[in-house]
PAVEX-977777 format. One record per residue: residue in three letters; x, y, z of N, C-alpha, C in turn; residue number from 1. Coordinates in steps of 0.05 Angstrom, whole numbers, always signed. Example, Ala and Ser with C-alpha at 12.3 -4.5 7.8 and 13.67 -1.06 7.14 Angstrom:
PAVEX-977777
    aa      nc1      nc2      nc3     cac1     cac2     cac3      cc1      cc2      cc3     i
   Ala     +264     -114     +156     +246      -90     +156     +264      -66     +156     1
   Ser     +257      -45     +142     +273      -21     +143     +258       +1     +157     2
end
This chain:
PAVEX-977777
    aa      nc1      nc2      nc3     cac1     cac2     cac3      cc1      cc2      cc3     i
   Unk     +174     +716     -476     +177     +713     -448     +202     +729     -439     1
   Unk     +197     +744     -424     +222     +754     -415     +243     +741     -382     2
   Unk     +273     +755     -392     +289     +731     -381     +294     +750     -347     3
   Unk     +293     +741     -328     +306     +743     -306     +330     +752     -304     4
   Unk     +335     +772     -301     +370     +780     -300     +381     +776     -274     5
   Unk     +405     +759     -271     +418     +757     -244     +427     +784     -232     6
   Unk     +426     +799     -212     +429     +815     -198     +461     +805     -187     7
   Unk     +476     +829     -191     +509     +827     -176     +505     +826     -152     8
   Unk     +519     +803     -136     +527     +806     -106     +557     +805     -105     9
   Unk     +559     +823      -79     +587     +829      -68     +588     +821      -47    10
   Unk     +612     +816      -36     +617     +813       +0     +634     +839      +12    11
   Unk     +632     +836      +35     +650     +857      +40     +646     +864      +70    12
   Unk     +658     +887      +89     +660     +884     +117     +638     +916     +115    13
   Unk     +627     +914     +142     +610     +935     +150     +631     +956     +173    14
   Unk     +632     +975     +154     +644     +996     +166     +635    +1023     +184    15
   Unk     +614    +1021     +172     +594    +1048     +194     +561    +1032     +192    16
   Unk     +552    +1039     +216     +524    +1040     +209     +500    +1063     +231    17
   Unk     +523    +1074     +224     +517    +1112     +232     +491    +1126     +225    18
   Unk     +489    +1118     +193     +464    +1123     +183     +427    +1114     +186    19
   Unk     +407    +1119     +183     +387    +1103     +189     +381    +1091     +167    20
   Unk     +381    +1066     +169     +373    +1040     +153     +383    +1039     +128    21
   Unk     +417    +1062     +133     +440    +1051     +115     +466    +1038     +127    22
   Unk     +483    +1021     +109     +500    +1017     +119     +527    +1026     +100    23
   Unk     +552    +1034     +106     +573    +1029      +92     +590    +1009      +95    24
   Unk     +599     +996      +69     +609     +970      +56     +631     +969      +43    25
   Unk     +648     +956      +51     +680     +966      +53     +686     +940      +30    26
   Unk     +692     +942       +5     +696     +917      -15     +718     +917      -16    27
   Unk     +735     +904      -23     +767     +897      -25     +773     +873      -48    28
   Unk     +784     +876      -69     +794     +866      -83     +827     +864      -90    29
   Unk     +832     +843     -105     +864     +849     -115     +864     +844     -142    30
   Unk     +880     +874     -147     +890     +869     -169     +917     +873     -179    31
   Unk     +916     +856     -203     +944     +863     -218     +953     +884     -225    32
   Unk     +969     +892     -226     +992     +922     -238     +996     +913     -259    33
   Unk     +992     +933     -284     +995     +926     -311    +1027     +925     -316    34
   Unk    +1051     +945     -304    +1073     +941     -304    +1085     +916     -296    35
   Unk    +1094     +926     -271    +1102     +912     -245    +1095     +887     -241    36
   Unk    +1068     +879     -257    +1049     +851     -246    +1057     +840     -217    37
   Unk    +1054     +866     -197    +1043     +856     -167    +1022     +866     -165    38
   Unk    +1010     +840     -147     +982     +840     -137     +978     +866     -118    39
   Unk     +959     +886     -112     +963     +903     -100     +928     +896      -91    40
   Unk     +914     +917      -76     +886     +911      -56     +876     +938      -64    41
   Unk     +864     +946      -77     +839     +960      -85     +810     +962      -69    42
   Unk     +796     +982      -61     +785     +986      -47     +760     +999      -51    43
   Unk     +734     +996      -54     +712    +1011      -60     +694    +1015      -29    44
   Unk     +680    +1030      -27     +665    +1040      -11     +637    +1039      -13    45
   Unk     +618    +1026       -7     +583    +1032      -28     +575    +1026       -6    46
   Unk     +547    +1042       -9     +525    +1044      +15     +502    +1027       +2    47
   Unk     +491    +1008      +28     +480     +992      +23     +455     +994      +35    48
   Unk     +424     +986      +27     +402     +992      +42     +402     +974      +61    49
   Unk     +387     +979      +92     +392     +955     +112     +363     +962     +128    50
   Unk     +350     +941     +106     +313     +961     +127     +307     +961     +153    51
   Unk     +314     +929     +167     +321     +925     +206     +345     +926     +216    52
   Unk     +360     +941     +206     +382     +950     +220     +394     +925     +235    53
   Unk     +403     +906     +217     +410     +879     +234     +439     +886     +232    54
   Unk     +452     +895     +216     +479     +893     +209     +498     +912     +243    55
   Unk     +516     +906     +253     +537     +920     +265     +562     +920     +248    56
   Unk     +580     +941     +255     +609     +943     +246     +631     +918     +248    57
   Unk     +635     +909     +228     +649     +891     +229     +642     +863     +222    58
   Unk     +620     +868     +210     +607     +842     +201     +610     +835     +174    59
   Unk     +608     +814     +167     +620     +808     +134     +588     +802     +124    60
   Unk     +579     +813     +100     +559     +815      +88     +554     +813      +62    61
   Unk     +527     +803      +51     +527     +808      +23     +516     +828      +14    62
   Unk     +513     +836      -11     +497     +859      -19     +489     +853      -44    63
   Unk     +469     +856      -50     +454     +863      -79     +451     +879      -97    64
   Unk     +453     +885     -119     +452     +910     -146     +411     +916     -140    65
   Unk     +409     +940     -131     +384     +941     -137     +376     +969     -151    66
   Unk     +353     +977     -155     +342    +1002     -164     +350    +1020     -148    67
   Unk     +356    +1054     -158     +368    +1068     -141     +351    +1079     -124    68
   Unk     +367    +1081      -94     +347    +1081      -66     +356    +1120      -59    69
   Unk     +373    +1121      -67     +381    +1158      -63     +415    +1159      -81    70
   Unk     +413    +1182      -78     +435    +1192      -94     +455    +1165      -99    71
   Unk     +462    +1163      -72     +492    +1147      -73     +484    +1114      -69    72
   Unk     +457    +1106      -61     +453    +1085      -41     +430    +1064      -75    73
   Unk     +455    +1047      -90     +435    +1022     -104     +444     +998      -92    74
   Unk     +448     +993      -71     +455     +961      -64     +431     +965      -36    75
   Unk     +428     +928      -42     +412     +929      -14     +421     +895       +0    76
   Unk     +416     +906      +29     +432     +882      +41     +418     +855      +29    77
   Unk     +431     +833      +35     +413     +805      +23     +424     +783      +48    78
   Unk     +446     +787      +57     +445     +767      +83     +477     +775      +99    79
   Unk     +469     +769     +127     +501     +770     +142     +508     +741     +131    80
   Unk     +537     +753     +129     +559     +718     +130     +564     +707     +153    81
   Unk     +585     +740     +164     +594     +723     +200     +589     +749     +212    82
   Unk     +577     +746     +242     +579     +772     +255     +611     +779     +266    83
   Unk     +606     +800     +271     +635     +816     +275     +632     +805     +327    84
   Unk     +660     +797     +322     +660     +791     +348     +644     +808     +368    85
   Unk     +635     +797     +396     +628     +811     +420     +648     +806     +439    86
   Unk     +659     +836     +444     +669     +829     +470     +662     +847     +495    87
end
């Protein structure tokens, strides 16, 4: 029988969604300095698939590890957290 592999989710803020039925996904982590041991904020960038274009800029989101969708684009959205304010 074969096993189900859990798929990686990330969170992270929606930074463009310039593209059609992509989004870019702004991840932020901290890490330690192997010297120094201060915490410092590390930063990745990954484009995420978004099939109804629900997502706007500024929204906090999850994303999924999936099969690759184009060159740069293997994550695909899986749910908003919080929308990004209206004013």
């Amino acid at each position: 029988m074969e096993q189900q592999k859990t798929k990686r989710t990330l969170t992270g803020q929606v930074v463009s969604t310039k593209m059609d039925k992509t989004i870019a996904v702004l991840i932020e982590r901290r890490v330690e300095h192997p010297i120094y041991k201060k915490y410092m904020r590390k930063s990745t960038k990954l484009l995420a698939h978004d099939e109804n274009g629900d997502c706007k800029e500024g929204d906090t989101v999850a994303i999924e590890e999936c099969r690759p969708l184009s060159k740069r684009k293997a994550w695909r959205l899986q749910r908003v957290i919080t929308r990004a304010a209206e004013f």
